[in-house]
C-alpha positions, -999 to 999 in steps of 0.1 A, spaced: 371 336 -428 383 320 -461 370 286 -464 400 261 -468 394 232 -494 412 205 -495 421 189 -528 436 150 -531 451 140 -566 468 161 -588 452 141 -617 428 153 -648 398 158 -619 422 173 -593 437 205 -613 399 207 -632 393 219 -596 419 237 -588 414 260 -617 377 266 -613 379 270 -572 405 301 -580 383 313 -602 360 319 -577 385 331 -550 389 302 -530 424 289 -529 427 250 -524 454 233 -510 462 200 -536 478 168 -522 497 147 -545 517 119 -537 534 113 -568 568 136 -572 548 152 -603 516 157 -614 495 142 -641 476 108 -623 479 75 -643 496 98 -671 527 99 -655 533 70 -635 512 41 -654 521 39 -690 535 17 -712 556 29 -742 529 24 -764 500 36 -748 481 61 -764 451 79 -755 420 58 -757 394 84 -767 399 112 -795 412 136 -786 379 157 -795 362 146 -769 392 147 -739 401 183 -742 400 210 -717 368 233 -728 391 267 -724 428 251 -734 421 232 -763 453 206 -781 477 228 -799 480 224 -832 510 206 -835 490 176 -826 477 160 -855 470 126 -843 435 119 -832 446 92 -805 476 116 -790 506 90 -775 510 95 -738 537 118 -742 518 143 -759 488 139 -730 510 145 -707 523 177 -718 494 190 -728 479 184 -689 515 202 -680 508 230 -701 471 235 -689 487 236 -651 512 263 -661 486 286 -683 463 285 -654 490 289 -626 482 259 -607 519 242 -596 518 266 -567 488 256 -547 499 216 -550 520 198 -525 542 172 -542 553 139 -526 521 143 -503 501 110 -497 472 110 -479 465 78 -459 430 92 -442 406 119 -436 387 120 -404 359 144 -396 359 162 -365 337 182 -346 350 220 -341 340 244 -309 320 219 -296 295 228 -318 268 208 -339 281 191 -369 264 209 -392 275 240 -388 312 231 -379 323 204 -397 365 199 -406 383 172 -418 415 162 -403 437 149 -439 467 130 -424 495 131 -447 527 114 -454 557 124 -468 558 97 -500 597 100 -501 600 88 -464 572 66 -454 584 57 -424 587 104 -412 558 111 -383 523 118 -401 514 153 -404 479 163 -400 464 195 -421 428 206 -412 403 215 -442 363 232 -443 357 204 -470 374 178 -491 373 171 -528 387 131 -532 402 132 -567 419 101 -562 412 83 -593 397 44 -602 422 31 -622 455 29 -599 469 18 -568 446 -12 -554 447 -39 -580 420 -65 -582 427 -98 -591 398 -126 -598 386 -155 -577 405 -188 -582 394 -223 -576 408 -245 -543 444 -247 -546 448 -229 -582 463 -197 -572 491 -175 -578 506 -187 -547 518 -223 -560 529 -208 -596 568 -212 -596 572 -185 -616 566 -148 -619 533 -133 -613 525 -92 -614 496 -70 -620 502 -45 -650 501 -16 -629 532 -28 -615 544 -38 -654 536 -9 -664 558 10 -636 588 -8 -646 613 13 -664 623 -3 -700 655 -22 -685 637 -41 -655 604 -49 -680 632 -60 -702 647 -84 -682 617 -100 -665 602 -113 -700 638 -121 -715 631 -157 -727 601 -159 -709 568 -175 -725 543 -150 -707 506 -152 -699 485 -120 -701 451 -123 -684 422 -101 -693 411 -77 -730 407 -46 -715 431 -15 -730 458 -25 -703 459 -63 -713 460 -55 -748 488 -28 -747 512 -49 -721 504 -80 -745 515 -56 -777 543 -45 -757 557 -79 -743 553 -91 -782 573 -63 -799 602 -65 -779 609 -103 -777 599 -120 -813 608 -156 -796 584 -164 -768 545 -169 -772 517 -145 -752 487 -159 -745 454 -131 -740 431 -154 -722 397 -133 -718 376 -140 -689 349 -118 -696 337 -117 -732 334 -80 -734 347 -69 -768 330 -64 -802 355 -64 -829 345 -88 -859 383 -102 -864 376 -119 -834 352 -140 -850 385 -156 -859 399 -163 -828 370 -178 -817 367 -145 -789 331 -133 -802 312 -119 -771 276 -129 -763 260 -92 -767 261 -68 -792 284 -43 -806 262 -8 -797 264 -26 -762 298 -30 -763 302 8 -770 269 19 -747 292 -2 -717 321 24 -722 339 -4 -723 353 -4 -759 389 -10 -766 413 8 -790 435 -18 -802 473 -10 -809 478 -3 -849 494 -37 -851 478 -61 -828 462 -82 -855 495 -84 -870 515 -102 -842 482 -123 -833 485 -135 -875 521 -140 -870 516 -160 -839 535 -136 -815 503 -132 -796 481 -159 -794 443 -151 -783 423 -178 -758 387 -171 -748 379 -189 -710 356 -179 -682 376 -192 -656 413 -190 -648 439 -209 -624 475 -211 -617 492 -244 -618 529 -256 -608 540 -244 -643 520 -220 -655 480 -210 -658 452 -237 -666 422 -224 -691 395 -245 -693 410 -271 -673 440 -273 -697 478 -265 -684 496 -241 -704 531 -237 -694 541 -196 -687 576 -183 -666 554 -150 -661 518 -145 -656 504 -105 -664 464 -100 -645 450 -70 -665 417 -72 -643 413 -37 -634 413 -22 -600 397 -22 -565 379 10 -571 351 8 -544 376 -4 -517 404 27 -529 377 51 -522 370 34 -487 402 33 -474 408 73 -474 382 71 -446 391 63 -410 351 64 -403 336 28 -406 302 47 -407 317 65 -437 332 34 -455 298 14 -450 280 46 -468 310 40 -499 311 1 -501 284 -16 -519 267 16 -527 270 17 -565 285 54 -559 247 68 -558 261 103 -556 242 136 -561 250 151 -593 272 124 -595 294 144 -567 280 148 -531 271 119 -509 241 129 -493 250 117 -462 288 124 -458 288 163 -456 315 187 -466 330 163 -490 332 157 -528 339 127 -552 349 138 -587 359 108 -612 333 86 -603 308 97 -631 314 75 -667 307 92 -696 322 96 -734 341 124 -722 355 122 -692 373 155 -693 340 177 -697 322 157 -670 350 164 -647 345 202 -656 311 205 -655 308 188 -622 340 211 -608 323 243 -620 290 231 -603 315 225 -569 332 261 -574 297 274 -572 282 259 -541 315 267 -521 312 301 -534 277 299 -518 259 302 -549 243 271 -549 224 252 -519 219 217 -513 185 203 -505 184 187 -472 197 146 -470 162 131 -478 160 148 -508 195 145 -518 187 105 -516 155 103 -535 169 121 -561 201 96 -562 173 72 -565 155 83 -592 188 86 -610 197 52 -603 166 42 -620 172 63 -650 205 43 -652 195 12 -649 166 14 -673 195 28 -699 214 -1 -689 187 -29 -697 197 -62 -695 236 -57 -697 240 -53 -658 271 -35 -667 284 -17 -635 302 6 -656 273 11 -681 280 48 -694 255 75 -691 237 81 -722 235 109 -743 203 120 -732 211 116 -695 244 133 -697 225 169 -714 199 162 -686 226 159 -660 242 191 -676 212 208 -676 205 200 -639 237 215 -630 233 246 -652 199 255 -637 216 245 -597 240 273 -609 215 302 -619 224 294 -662 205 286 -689 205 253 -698 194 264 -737 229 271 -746 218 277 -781 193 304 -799 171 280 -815 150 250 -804 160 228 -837 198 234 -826 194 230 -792 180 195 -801 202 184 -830 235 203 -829 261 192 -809 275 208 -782 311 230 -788 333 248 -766 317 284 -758 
Protein backbone atom coordinates (compact mmCIF):
# COMPACT_ATOMS: atom_id res chain seq x y z
CA UNK A 1 0.00 0.00 0.00
CA UNK A 2 1.23 3.55 -0.96
CA UNK A 3 2.42 5.29 2.08
CA UNK A 4 0.44 8.64 2.49
CA UNK A 5 2.56 11.76 3.63
CA UNK A 6 1.24 14.53 4.85
CA UNK A 7 2.65 17.88 4.02
CA UNK A 8 1.79 21.30 6.15
CA UNK A 9 2.84 24.69 4.54
CA UNK A 10 3.01 25.44 1.09
CA UNK A 11 6.11 27.66 1.87
CA UNK A 12 9.86 27.47 0.41
CA UNK A 13 10.31 23.99 2.71
CA UNK A 14 6.80 22.67 1.89
CA UNK A 15 6.93 22.48 -2.09
CA UNK A 16 11.08 21.62 -1.67
CA UNK A 17 9.22 18.47 -0.47
CA UNK A 18 6.69 18.08 -2.58
CA UNK A 19 8.90 18.00 -5.48
CA UNK A 20 11.51 15.57 -4.22
CA UNK A 21 8.70 13.09 -2.57
CA UNK A 22 7.22 12.77 -6.41
CA UNK A 23 10.32 12.15 -7.52
CA UNK A 24 10.43 9.22 -5.69
CA UNK A 25 6.75 8.07 -6.30
CA UNK A 26 5.22 9.05 -3.34
CA UNK A 27 2.55 11.51 -3.72
CA UNK A 28 1.90 13.94 -0.64
CA UNK A 29 -1.02 15.58 0.19
CA UNK A 30 0.07 19.60 1.06
CA UNK A 31 -2.02 21.63 3.51
CA UNK A 32 -2.05 25.32 3.16
CA UNK A 33 -4.04 27.70 4.85
CA UNK A 34 -3.35 30.72 3.01
CA UNK A 35 -5.65 31.03 -0.35
CA UNK A 36 -2.17 30.88 -2.31
CA UNK A 37 1.03 29.58 -1.86
CA UNK A 38 4.33 31.06 -1.22
CA UNK A 39 4.70 31.30 3.03
CA UNK A 40 5.73 34.74 4.41
CA UNK A 41 6.19 35.71 0.54
CA UNK A 42 2.83 36.29 -0.01
CA UNK A 43 1.06 37.31 2.90
CA UNK A 44 3.91 39.30 5.01
CA UNK A 45 5.56 41.92 2.96
CA UNK A 46 5.96 45.31 2.97
CA UNK A 47 6.26 47.23 -0.33
CA UNK A 48 9.69 47.52 0.08
CA UNK A 49 10.87 44.38 1.18
CA UNK A 50 13.39 42.74 -0.69
CA UNK A 51 15.06 39.64 -0.36
CA UNK A 52 17.62 39.57 2.45
CA UNK A 53 20.19 37.25 1.08
CA UNK A 54 21.61 37.19 -2.60
CA UNK A 55 19.99 35.79 -4.58
CA UNK A 56 23.14 33.24 -5.23
CA UNK A 57 22.75 31.69 -2.32
CA UNK A 58 18.49 31.38 -2.23
CA UNK A 59 18.05 29.60 -5.47
CA UNK A 60 16.48 26.41 -6.19
CA UNK A 61 19.66 23.91 -7.12
CA UNK A 62 17.59 22.56 -10.44
CA UNK A 63 15.37 26.07 -11.31
CA UNK A 64 17.85 28.62 -11.06
CA UNK A 65 16.54 32.89 -11.38
CA UNK A 66 15.80 33.68 -14.89
CA UNK A 67 17.78 35.95 -16.34
CA UNK A 68 15.68 38.82 -16.45
CA UNK A 69 16.63 39.26 -12.88
CA UNK A 70 19.49 41.31 -12.55
CA UNK A 71 19.28 42.55 -9.09
CA UNK A 72 21.23 40.69 -6.57
CA UNK A 73 18.70 41.39 -3.67
CA UNK A 74 15.44 40.46 -5.93
CA UNK A 75 12.14 42.72 -4.52
CA UNK A 76 9.46 40.47 -3.15
CA UNK A 77 7.62 40.55 -6.21
CA UNK A 78 10.20 38.90 -8.20
CA UNK A 79 10.58 36.01 -5.18
CA UNK A 80 7.49 35.42 -5.36
CA UNK A 81 7.13 34.65 -8.91
CA UNK A 82 9.97 32.84 -9.17
CA UNK A 83 8.66 30.27 -6.16
CA UNK A 84 5.27 30.33 -8.52
CA UNK A 85 7.21 29.40 -11.47
CA UNK A 86 9.23 26.60 -9.64
CA UNK A 87 5.54 25.08 -8.49
CA UNK A 88 4.27 25.14 -12.10
CA UNK A 89 7.62 23.61 -13.87
CA UNK A 90 7.53 20.87 -11.37
CA UNK A 91 3.74 20.30 -11.39
CA UNK A 92 3.11 20.82 -7.77
CA UNK A 93 -0.48 23.12 -7.53
CA UNK A 94 -2.24 19.79 -7.84
CA UNK A 95 -1.22 17.89 -4.84
CA UNK A 96 -1.89 21.15 -2.38
CA UNK A 97 -5.11 21.97 -0.63
CA UNK A 98 -5.63 25.69 -0.41
CA UNK A 99 -7.49 27.47 2.39
CA UNK A 100 -6.53 24.29 4.60
CA UNK A 101 -5.37 25.18 8.22
CA UNK A 102 -4.31 22.68 10.34
CA UNK A 103 -5.13 23.29 14.03
CA UNK A 104 -3.52 19.73 15.30
CA UNK A 105 -2.06 16.42 14.59
CA UNK A 106 -2.63 13.61 16.90
CA UNK A 107 -1.10 10.16 16.65
CA UNK A 108 -3.06 7.19 16.90
CA UNK A 109 -2.61 3.69 17.19
CA UNK A 110 -3.97 1.56 14.01
CA UNK A 111 -5.29 -2.32 14.29
CA UNK A 112 -4.53 -2.40 17.66
CA UNK A 113 -1.16 -2.96 16.90
CA UNK A 114 2.20 -1.76 18.44
CA UNK A 115 3.14 1.72 17.78
CA UNK A 116 5.89 1.05 15.97
CA UNK A 117 4.80 -0.67 13.32
CA UNK A 118 1.38 1.20 12.87
CA UNK A 119 1.74 4.53 13.59
CA UNK A 120 -0.89 7.41 11.72
CA UNK A 121 -1.47 10.73 12.41
CA UNK A 122 -4.89 12.13 12.66
CA UNK A 123 -4.28 16.11 10.82
CA UNK A 124 -7.48 17.94 11.76
CA UNK A 125 -8.19 20.60 9.32
CA UNK A 126 -10.13 23.73 8.93
CA UNK A 127 -11.56 25.30 6.20
CA UNK A 128 -9.56 29.01 6.61
CA UNK A 129 -12.48 30.68 4.73
CA UNK A 130 -15.08 29.59 7.35
CA UNK A 131 -13.57 29.05 10.71
CA UNK A 132 -16.42 28.47 12.36
CA UNK A 133 -17.45 24.91 9.30
CA UNK A 134 -17.06 21.27 11.45
CA UNK A 135 -13.28 20.18 11.55
CA UNK A 136 -12.39 17.62 9.02
CA UNK A 137 -9.97 15.02 9.98
CA UNK A 138 -7.53 13.42 7.14
CA UNK A 139 -5.29 10.43 8.25
CA UNK A 140 -1.48 10.40 7.12
CA UNK A 141 1.62 7.26 7.49
CA UNK A 142 3.85 10.39 8.44
CA UNK A 143 3.92 14.14 8.65
CA UNK A 144 6.42 16.73 7.42
CA UNK A 145 5.56 20.25 9.64
CA UNK A 146 6.74 22.91 7.18
CA UNK A 147 5.07 25.50 9.04
CA UNK A 148 7.64 28.13 9.16
CA UNK A 149 9.37 30.45 12.24
CA UNK A 150 8.79 33.63 11.16
CA UNK A 151 4.71 34.13 11.13
CA UNK A 152 1.66 33.71 12.96
CA UNK A 153 2.51 33.77 16.84
CA UNK A 154 4.11 37.08 17.57
CA UNK A 155 6.37 37.57 20.50
CA UNK A 156 6.39 40.59 22.27
CA UNK A 157 9.10 41.41 25.26
CA UNK A 158 8.66 41.48 28.99
CA UNK A 159 7.58 44.88 30.50
CA UNK A 160 8.02 46.35 33.88
CA UNK A 161 4.87 46.48 36.63
CA UNK A 162 2.22 48.57 35.10
CA UNK A 163 4.28 49.67 31.71
CA UNK A 164 2.51 47.74 29.26
CA UNK A 165 0.71 48.02 26.01
CA UNK A 166 -2.41 47.75 27.87
CA UNK A 167 -2.48 51.46 29.49
CA UNK A 168 -1.06 53.05 26.06
CA UNK A 169 -3.98 55.23 24.72
CA UNK A 170 -3.00 54.80 21.55
CA UNK A 171 -2.36 52.25 18.87
CA UNK A 172 -0.30 49.34 19.41
CA UNK A 173 0.44 46.31 16.58
CA UNK A 174 3.00 43.77 15.77
CA UNK A 175 4.45 44.21 12.17
CA UNK A 176 3.16 41.05 11.07
CA UNK A 177 -0.12 42.55 11.39
CA UNK A 178 1.48 46.03 9.66
CA UNK A 179 2.76 44.24 7.35
CA UNK A 180 -0.72 42.49 6.31
CA UNK A 181 -2.41 45.76 5.98
CA UNK A 182 -3.14 46.61 2.45
CA UNK A 183 -1.59 50.20 1.43
CA UNK A 184 -4.95 52.17 2.22
CA UNK A 185 -5.54 50.83 5.94
CA UNK A 186 -1.39 51.18 6.66
CA UNK A 187 -2.09 54.50 5.23
CA UNK A 188 -4.59 55.65 7.42
CA UNK A 189 -3.36 54.22 10.75
CA UNK A 190 0.02 56.41 10.63
CA UNK A 191 -1.76 59.53 8.92
CA UNK A 192 -0.40 62.24 11.30
CA UNK A 193 0.77 59.92 13.66
CA UNK A 194 4.29 60.23 15.40
CA UNK A 195 5.03 56.31 15.56
CA UNK A 196 7.35 54.14 17.64
CA UNK A 197 9.08 51.22 15.98
CA UNK A 198 10.57 48.72 18.46
CA UNK A 199 13.42 46.43 17.59
CA UNK A 200 16.58 46.40 14.40
CA UNK A 201 15.94 43.34 12.91
CA UNK A 202 15.02 43.37 8.83
CA UNK A 203 11.19 43.74 9.84
CA UNK A 204 11.83 46.83 12.17
CA UNK A 205 13.97 48.43 9.72
CA UNK A 206 11.74 47.95 6.63
CA UNK A 207 8.31 49.03 8.50
CA UNK A 208 10.45 52.10 9.95
CA UNK A 209 11.63 52.85 6.06
CA UNK A 210 8.26 52.32 5.07
CA UNK A 211 6.21 54.42 7.73
CA UNK A 212 9.07 57.27 6.88
CA UNK A 213 8.64 57.37 3.10
CA UNK A 214 5.09 57.81 3.02
CA UNK A 215 4.48 60.55 5.69
CA UNK A 216 7.61 63.24 5.62
CA UNK A 217 5.87 65.07 8.80
CA UNK A 218 5.85 62.74 11.78
CA UNK A 219 9.07 61.40 13.56
CA UNK A 220 9.90 57.35 13.91
CA UNK A 221 11.79 56.40 16.64
CA UNK A 222 13.98 52.63 16.18
CA UNK A 223 14.59 51.99 19.79
CA UNK A 224 16.97 48.74 19.81
CA UNK A 225 16.68 46.48 22.71
CA UNK A 226 19.14 44.07 21.79
CA UNK A 227 22.38 45.51 20.40
CA UNK A 228 22.72 43.08 17.60
CA UNK A 229 23.98 44.98 14.54
CA UNK A 230 27.43 45.73 13.21
CA UNK A 231 27.24 48.59 10.76
CA UNK A 232 29.95 51.36 11.45
CA UNK A 233 27.38 54.46 10.71
CA UNK A 234 26.02 53.46 13.77
CA UNK A 235 28.88 54.56 15.53
CA UNK A 236 26.94 57.76 15.01
CA UNK A 237 23.87 57.15 16.42
CA UNK A 238 25.38 56.11 19.37
CA UNK A 239 23.79 52.12 18.36
CA UNK A 240 27.33 50.28 18.33
CA UNK A 241 26.81 46.68 19.65
CA UNK A 242 29.08 45.20 22.32
CA UNK A 243 30.53 42.11 20.01
CA UNK A 244 32.00 42.07 16.89
CA UNK A 245 31.20 42.40 13.27
CA UNK A 246 32.29 38.49 12.02
CA UNK A 247 29.84 37.71 15.06
CA UNK A 248 27.29 39.70 13.87
CA UNK A 249 27.46 37.89 10.54
CA UNK A 250 28.48 34.24 12.22
CA UNK A 251 24.84 34.93 14.39
CA UNK A 252 22.90 34.94 10.93
CA UNK A 253 21.61 37.71 12.29
CA UNK A 254 22.83 40.48 9.86
CA UNK A 255 20.55 43.09 8.43
CA UNK A 256 20.24 44.47 4.87
CA UNK A 257 19.36 47.90 5.32
CA UNK A 258 16.89 49.63 2.74
CA UNK A 259 19.08 51.67 0.01
CA UNK A 260 18.03 54.81 1.83
CA UNK A 261 17.76 54.26 5.42
CA UNK A 262 20.77 56.47 6.34
CA UNK A 263 19.17 59.12 4.35
CA UNK A 264 15.88 59.58 6.27
CA UNK A 265 17.77 58.82 9.69
CA UNK A 266 20.26 62.19 8.32
CA UNK A 267 17.19 64.05 7.48
CA UNK A 268 15.62 63.25 10.83
CA UNK A 269 12.56 61.26 9.36
CA UNK A 270 13.82 58.34 11.37
CA UNK A 271 15.37 58.89 14.45
CA UNK A 272 17.57 55.94 15.94
CA UNK A 273 17.55 55.24 20.04
CA UNK A 274 19.60 52.46 21.60
CA UNK A 275 17.84 51.02 25.18
CA UNK A 276 17.74 47.68 26.82
CA UNK A 277 14.54 48.00 28.26
CA UNK A 278 11.25 49.22 26.95
CA UNK A 279 7.66 50.28 28.50
CA UNK A 280 4.45 51.86 27.48
CA UNK A 281 3.19 54.86 29.24
CA UNK A 282 -0.21 56.86 29.06
CA UNK A 283 1.15 58.69 26.00
CA UNK A 284 3.45 56.83 24.41
CA UNK A 285 6.68 54.38 25.15
CA UNK A 286 9.41 55.19 27.99
CA UNK A 287 13.24 54.32 26.94
CA UNK A 288 15.51 54.58 29.60
CA UNK A 289 13.08 55.83 31.94
CA UNK A 290 12.27 58.78 29.66
CA UNK A 291 8.63 59.35 28.08
CA UNK A 292 8.52 59.80 24.48
CA UNK A 293 5.17 60.70 23.19
CA UNK A 294 3.92 58.15 20.06
CA UNK A 295 -0.16 57.73 18.69
CA UNK A 296 1.30 54.21 17.35
CA UNK A 297 3.63 51.85 18.77
CA UNK A 298 5.29 48.99 15.89
CA UNK A 299 7.02 45.62 18.19
CA UNK A 300 9.37 44.16 15.49
CA UNK A 301 10.55 41.40 18.17
CA UNK A 302 10.23 38.36 16.15
CA UNK A 303 8.02 35.42 16.65
CA UNK A 304 6.95 32.63 19.12
CA UNK A 305 8.78 30.01 17.10
CA UNK A 306 9.15 27.19 19.80
CA UNK A 307 5.56 27.64 21.01
CA UNK A 308 4.13 27.69 16.91
CA UNK A 309 5.73 24.46 16.60
CA UNK A 310 4.04 23.09 19.93
CA UNK A 311 0.74 24.06 19.35
CA UNK A 312 0.27 21.68 16.06
CA UNK A 313 0.43 18.98 18.68
CA UNK A 314 -2.51 17.84 20.69
CA UNK A 315 0.10 15.42 22.70
CA UNK A 316 1.40 17.22 25.90
CA UNK A 317 4.05 14.40 25.83
CA UNK A 318 4.87 15.65 22.32
CA UNK A 319 4.85 19.42 23.17
CA UNK A 320 7.18 18.84 26.35
CA UNK A 321 9.69 16.87 23.75
CA UNK A 322 9.35 20.52 21.45
CA UNK A 323 9.46 23.18 24.20
CA UNK A 324 12.63 24.04 25.68
CA UNK A 325 14.49 21.58 23.60
CA UNK A 326 16.75 23.89 21.53
CA UNK A 327 15.16 21.88 18.39
CA UNK A 328 17.98 19.01 18.95
CA UNK A 329 16.77 17.22 15.83
CA UNK A 330 18.54 14.48 13.89
CA UNK A 331 20.04 15.71 10.76
CA UNK A 332 18.38 18.68 11.81
CA UNK A 333 14.92 16.84 10.73
CA UNK A 334 13.70 13.89 12.88
CA UNK A 335 12.99 14.05 16.57
CA UNK A 336 14.26 10.93 17.84
CA UNK A 337 11.53 10.40 19.96
CA UNK A 338 8.33 11.59 18.04
CA UNK A 339 8.29 8.92 15.17
CA UNK A 340 6.80 9.26 11.76
CA UNK A 341 7.25 12.90 11.69
CA UNK A 342 9.57 15.60 10.18
CA UNK A 343 10.51 19.32 10.96
CA UNK A 344 12.05 21.07 7.86
CA UNK A 345 12.90 24.92 8.50
CA UNK A 346 14.30 24.66 11.72
CA UNK A 347 18.01 24.30 10.58
CA UNK A 348 19.85 28.13 10.12
CA UNK A 349 22.26 28.35 7.69
CA UNK A 350 23.57 30.94 4.85
CA UNK A 351 21.34 29.32 2.54
CA UNK A 352 18.34 28.41 3.63
CA UNK A 353 17.00 27.31 0.28
CA UNK A 354 19.78 24.43 -0.14
CA UNK A 355 19.43 23.30 3.48
CA UNK A 356 15.83 22.86 2.85
CA UNK A 357 16.75 20.63 -0.16
CA UNK A 358 19.31 18.74 1.07
CA UNK A 359 17.34 17.84 4.14
CA UNK A 360 14.07 17.09 1.72
CA UNK A 361 16.03 14.85 -0.57
CA UNK A 362 17.51 13.06 2.56
CA UNK A 363 13.40 12.66 3.71
CA UNK A 364 12.43 11.45 0.02
CA UNK A 365 14.97 8.76 0.53
CA UNK A 366 14.11 7.19 3.87
CA UNK A 367 10.30 7.18 2.89
CA UNK A 368 11.35 5.52 -0.17
CA UNK A 369 13.05 3.05 2.27
CA UNK A 370 16.41 3.75 1.24
CA UNK A 371 17.59 4.99 4.25
CA UNK A 372 17.14 3.61 7.94
CA UNK A 373 17.18 5.23 11.12
CA UNK A 374 19.29 4.13 14.02
CA UNK A 375 17.24 3.15 16.89
CA UNK A 376 16.14 6.37 19.53
CA UNK A 377 19.29 6.14 21.79
CA UNK A 378 21.39 6.57 19.10
CA UNK A 379 19.32 9.12 17.34
CA UNK A 380 19.83 11.21 20.75
CA UNK A 381 23.52 10.89 21.33
CA UNK A 382 24.10 11.87 18.04
CA UNK A 383 21.74 15.15 18.55
CA UNK A 384 24.11 15.48 21.39
CA UNK A 385 27.22 15.52 19.93
CA UNK A 386 25.86 17.94 17.49
CA UNK A 387 24.69 20.17 20.02
CA UNK A 388 28.18 20.26 21.21
CA UNK A 389 29.64 20.97 17.86
CA UNK A 390 27.23 23.99 17.85
CA UNK A 391 27.81 25.38 20.83
CA UNK A 392 31.67 25.22 20.64
CA UNK A 393 31.08 27.22 17.04
CA UNK A 394 29.03 29.44 18.95
CA UNK A 395 31.58 30.42 21.82
CA UNK A 396 30.63 32.93 23.95
CA UNK A 397 27.82 34.62 21.88
CA UNK A 398 25.06 32.34 23.32
CA UNK A 399 23.22 33.24 20.25
CA UNK A 400 20.18 30.77 19.97
CA UNK A 401 20.10 31.42 16.42
CA UNK A 402 23.93 31.08 15.96
CA UNK A 403 24.22 29.77 12.22
CA UNK A 404 25.93 26.63 11.44
CA UNK A 405 29.32 27.10 10.15
CA UNK A 406 30.82 26.43 7.02
CA UNK A 407 32.50 23.52 8.13
CA UNK A 408 29.54 21.97 9.97
CA UNK A 409 27.10 22.64 7.17
CA UNK A 410 29.70 20.30 4.42
CA UNK A 411 29.88 17.85 7.39
CA UNK A 412 26.09 17.93 7.83
CA UNK A 413 25.89 17.54 3.91
CA UNK A 414 28.14 14.89 3.88
CA UNK A 415 26.35 12.93 6.64
CA UNK A 416 23.35 13.05 4.66
CA UNK A 417 25.02 12.09 1.34
CA UNK A 418 26.69 8.94 2.85
CA UNK A 419 22.77 8.16 4.92
CA UNK A 420 21.72 8.17 1.22
CA UNK A 421 24.31 5.64 -0.48
CA UNK A 422 26.36 9.04 -2.38
CA UNK A 423 29.52 10.22 -2.40
CA UNK A 424 30.15 12.93 -0.29
CA UNK A 425 33.51 13.87 -2.60
CA UNK A 426 31.36 15.63 -5.12
CA UNK A 427 34.52 16.72 -6.87
CA UNK A 428 37.56 14.80 -8.78
CA UNK A 429 40.22 16.20 -6.84
CA UNK A 430 41.15 16.47 -3.13
CA UNK A 431 42.52 20.32 -3.56
CA UNK A 432 38.94 21.15 -5.03
CA UNK A 433 37.02 19.23 -2.85
CA UNK A 434 38.75 21.37 -0.06
CA UNK A 435 38.89 24.90 -1.63
CA UNK A 436 36.31 25.23 -4.42
CA UNK A 437 33.01 25.99 -3.66
CA UNK A 438 30.22 24.15 -4.06
CA UNK A 439 27.84 24.73 -7.55
CA UNK A 440 24.69 23.42 -8.68
CA UNK A 441 25.42 19.83 -10.35
Amino acid sequence: MEKQVGIIGAGIGGLIACKHLLEKGIKPVVFEARSEIGGVWCSQTLGSTKLQTPKNYYQFSDFPWPSSIKENFPHHTQVLNHILAFAHHFNLLSYIKLNTKVVGIDDVCVDGGPKDSAWKWNVFLQDSCHPCSTTQVYQVDFVILCIGKYSDLAYLPDFPMNEGPEIFHGKVLHSMDYAAMDHDQASELIKDKKVTVVGFQKSAVDVAAEIARTNDVDIFKICEDLSQVGIHPLKKYRMLPKHRFLRQIASCKLTILPSDFYKMARGGSIILRKSQNIGCCKNGSIVEGKELPSDVVVFATGYRSEDKLKGIFTSSEFQKFIMGSSTPFYRECVHPRIPQLAILGYSDSRSIMFTAEMRSKWLAHFLARNVKLPDTEEMEEDTIKWQKCMAYYAGESGYKRFCVSVLLQIYSNDQLCKDMGCNPWRKKWLRSELFSPYEAQ
